[in-house]
Structures are given as C-alpha cells and as structure tokens.
C-alpha positions as CSV (number, residue, x, y, z in Angstrom):
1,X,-21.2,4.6,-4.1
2,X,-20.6,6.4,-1.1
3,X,-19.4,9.6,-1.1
4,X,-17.4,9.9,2.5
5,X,-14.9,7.5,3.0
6,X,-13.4,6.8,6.7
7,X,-9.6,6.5,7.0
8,X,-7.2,5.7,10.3
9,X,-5.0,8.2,10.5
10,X,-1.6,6.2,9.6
11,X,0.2,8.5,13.0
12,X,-2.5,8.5,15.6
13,X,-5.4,6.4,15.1
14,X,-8.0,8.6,14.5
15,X,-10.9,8.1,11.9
16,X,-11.1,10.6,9.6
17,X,-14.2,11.2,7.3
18,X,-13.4,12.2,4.4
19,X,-14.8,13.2,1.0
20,X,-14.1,10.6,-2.1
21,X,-13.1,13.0,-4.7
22,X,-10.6,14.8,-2.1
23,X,-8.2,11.5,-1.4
24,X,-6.1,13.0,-4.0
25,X,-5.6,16.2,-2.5
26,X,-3.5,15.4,0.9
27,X,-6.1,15.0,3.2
28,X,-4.5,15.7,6.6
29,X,-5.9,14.0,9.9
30,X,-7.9,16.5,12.4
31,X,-6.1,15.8,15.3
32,X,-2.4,15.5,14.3
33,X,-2.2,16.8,10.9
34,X,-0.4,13.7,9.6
35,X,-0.8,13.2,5.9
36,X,-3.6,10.3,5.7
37,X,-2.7,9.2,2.4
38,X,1.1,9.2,2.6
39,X,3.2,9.4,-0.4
40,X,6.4,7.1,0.8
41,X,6.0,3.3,1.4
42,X,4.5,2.4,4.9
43,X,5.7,-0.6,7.0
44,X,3.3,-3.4,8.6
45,X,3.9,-6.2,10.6
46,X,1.3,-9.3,11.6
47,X,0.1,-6.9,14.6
48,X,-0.7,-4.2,12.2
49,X,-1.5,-5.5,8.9
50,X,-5.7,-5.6,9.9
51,X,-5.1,-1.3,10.6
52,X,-2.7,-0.5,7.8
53,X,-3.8,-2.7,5.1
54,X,-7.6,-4.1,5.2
55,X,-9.1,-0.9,7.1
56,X,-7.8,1.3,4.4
57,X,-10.1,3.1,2.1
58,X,-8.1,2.9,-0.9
59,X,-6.6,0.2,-2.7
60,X,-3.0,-1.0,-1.3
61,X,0.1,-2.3,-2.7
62,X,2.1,-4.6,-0.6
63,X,5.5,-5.5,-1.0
64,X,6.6,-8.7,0.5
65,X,10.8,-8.7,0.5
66,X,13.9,-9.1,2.7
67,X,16.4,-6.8,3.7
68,X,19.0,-9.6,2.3
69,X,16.6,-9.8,-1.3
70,X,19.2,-8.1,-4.3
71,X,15.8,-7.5,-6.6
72,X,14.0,-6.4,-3.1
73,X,16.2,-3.8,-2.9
74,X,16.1,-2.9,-6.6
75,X,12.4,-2.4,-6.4
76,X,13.0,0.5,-3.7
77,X,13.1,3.3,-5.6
78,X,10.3,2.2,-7.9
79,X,7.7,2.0,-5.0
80,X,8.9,4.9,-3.5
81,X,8.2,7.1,-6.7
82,X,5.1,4.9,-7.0
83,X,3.7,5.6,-3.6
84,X,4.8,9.5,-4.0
85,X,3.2,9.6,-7.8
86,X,-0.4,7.7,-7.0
87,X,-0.5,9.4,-3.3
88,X,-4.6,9.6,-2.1
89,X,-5.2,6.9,-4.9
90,X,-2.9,3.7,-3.4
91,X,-1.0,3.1,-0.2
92,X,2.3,1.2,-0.7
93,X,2.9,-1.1,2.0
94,X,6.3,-2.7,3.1
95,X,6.1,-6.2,4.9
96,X,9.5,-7.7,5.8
97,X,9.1,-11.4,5.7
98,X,11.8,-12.9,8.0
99,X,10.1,-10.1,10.5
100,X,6.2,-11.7,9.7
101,X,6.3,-15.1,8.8
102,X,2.3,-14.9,9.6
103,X,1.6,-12.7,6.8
104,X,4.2,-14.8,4.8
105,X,2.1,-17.7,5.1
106,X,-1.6,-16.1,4.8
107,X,-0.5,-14.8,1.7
108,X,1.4,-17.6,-0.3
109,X,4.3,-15.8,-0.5
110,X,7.0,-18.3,-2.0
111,X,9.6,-16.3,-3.4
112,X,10.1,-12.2,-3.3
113,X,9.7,-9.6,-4.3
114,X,6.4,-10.8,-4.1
115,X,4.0,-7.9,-4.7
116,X,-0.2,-8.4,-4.2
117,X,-2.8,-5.0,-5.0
118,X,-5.4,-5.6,-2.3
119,X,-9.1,-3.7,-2.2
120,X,-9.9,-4.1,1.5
121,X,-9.2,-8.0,3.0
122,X,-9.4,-9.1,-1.2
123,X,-6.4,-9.9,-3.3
124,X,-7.8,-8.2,-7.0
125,X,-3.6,-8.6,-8.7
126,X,-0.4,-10.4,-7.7
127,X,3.1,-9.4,-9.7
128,X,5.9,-11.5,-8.4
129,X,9.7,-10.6,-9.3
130,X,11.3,-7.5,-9.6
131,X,9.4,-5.8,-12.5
132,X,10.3,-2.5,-14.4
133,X,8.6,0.9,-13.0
134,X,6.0,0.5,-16.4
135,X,5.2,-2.7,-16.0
136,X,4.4,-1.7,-12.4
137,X,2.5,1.0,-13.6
138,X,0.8,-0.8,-16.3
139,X,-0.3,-3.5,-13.8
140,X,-1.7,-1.0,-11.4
141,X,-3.5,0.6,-14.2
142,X,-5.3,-2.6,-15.5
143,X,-6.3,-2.4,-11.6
144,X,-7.9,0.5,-12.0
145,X,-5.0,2.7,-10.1
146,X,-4.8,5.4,-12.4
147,X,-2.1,8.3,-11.7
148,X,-4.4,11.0,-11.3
C-alpha cells in the first residue's frame, strides 16, 4: 500500500501529497490552507462529481435527496455529525437530484434518500431510506469506515 496519498484541495484545486496515517489529523492544503478532508457535507453536481467524488483519496458517502424529501431532510443532522465525526476517514457528499438528473440516472437512484459508499469510481455499499445515525454507523463500519 502506498504510503502518500494525493488529494484536490476541495477550495482551490490543488493536489496535495499527503501522508496515509495523517488524513485523520486535518491536513490543510499548501496553497490556501482549506481543510482537505472537511468535516461538514460537501455539495457536487454532474460537472463536479469526477473532482469531488472519484478523485478522492478516501472513501465517500453520497447522499442523493431533494430539498422537497421529508426523510431527506431528517437525515441532515445525521450526515452532518457523520461527516464531522469520521473527518480525514470519509467525505460526505450532497447531490441534489432534481439539480443532476445525470448522476440520478448513472447511479440507479429510484427513490431517496438514497445513500451509496463509493472507493474511487466503485460502489462497495448502498443504504436507501432514511436510517437511524447507528445503523448509519454500523453500515459504514461493515465498510471498513471506522471512527478513528
């Protein structure tokens, strides 16, 4: 396994090298000093799902929901204090699916919430439905997405 792992700084664009057993310790990007790992939910469109999602060097969870969805909206606070609890170890990712019908389609999504754990481009878990914050957990765990 290597040891240095190259993420895009989520502000700027900039590749950052950094060292494996330090993603959980708030790496910051040389040139803007954005957190590279961030520990609130990120948003991604069709235009910038390839940068955001695939490129990243840790695993990501993304959320597929409405802003109309009831249980979208319940499952808020869990993915907020899941993307601030597992910071450096998984990205949570937002994609609003009236906004990218694209992504809507590539992934399968038929009803939401409609959340899929991806390792790169690969799909490794799916959980659709709102779910409680430990089954969340739980699911994330069997993933290999351990809290620290």
């Amino acid at each position: 396994m290597n040891d240095i792992i190259e993420q895009r700084c989520p502000g700027c664009g900039t590749r950052n090298r950094i060292p494996r057993a330090r993603t959980a310790h708030f790496p910051r990007c040389g040139r803007c000093k954005a957190a590279l790992f961030p520990s609130a939910p990120l948003s991604a469109t069709d235009a910038t799902f390839t940068d955001v999602v695939e490129r990243s060097a840790i695993p990501v969870l993304v959320d597929f929901w409405a802003p109309w969805c009831g249980p979208c909206r319940a499952m808020e606070p869990v993915l907020e204090a899941t993307a601030r609890e597992r910071a450096g170890r998984l990205t949570v990712v937002k994609v609003n699916v009236d906004e990218n019908p694209a992504l809507a389609r590539r992934f399968a999504v038929r009803s939401i919430p409609c959340m899929k754990l991806l390792r790169g481009a690969q799909v490794v878990g799916e959980l659709a439905g709102a779910v409680p914050a430990g089954s969340l957990a739980g699911f994330l765990e069997q993933h290999g997405v351990g809290k620290g």
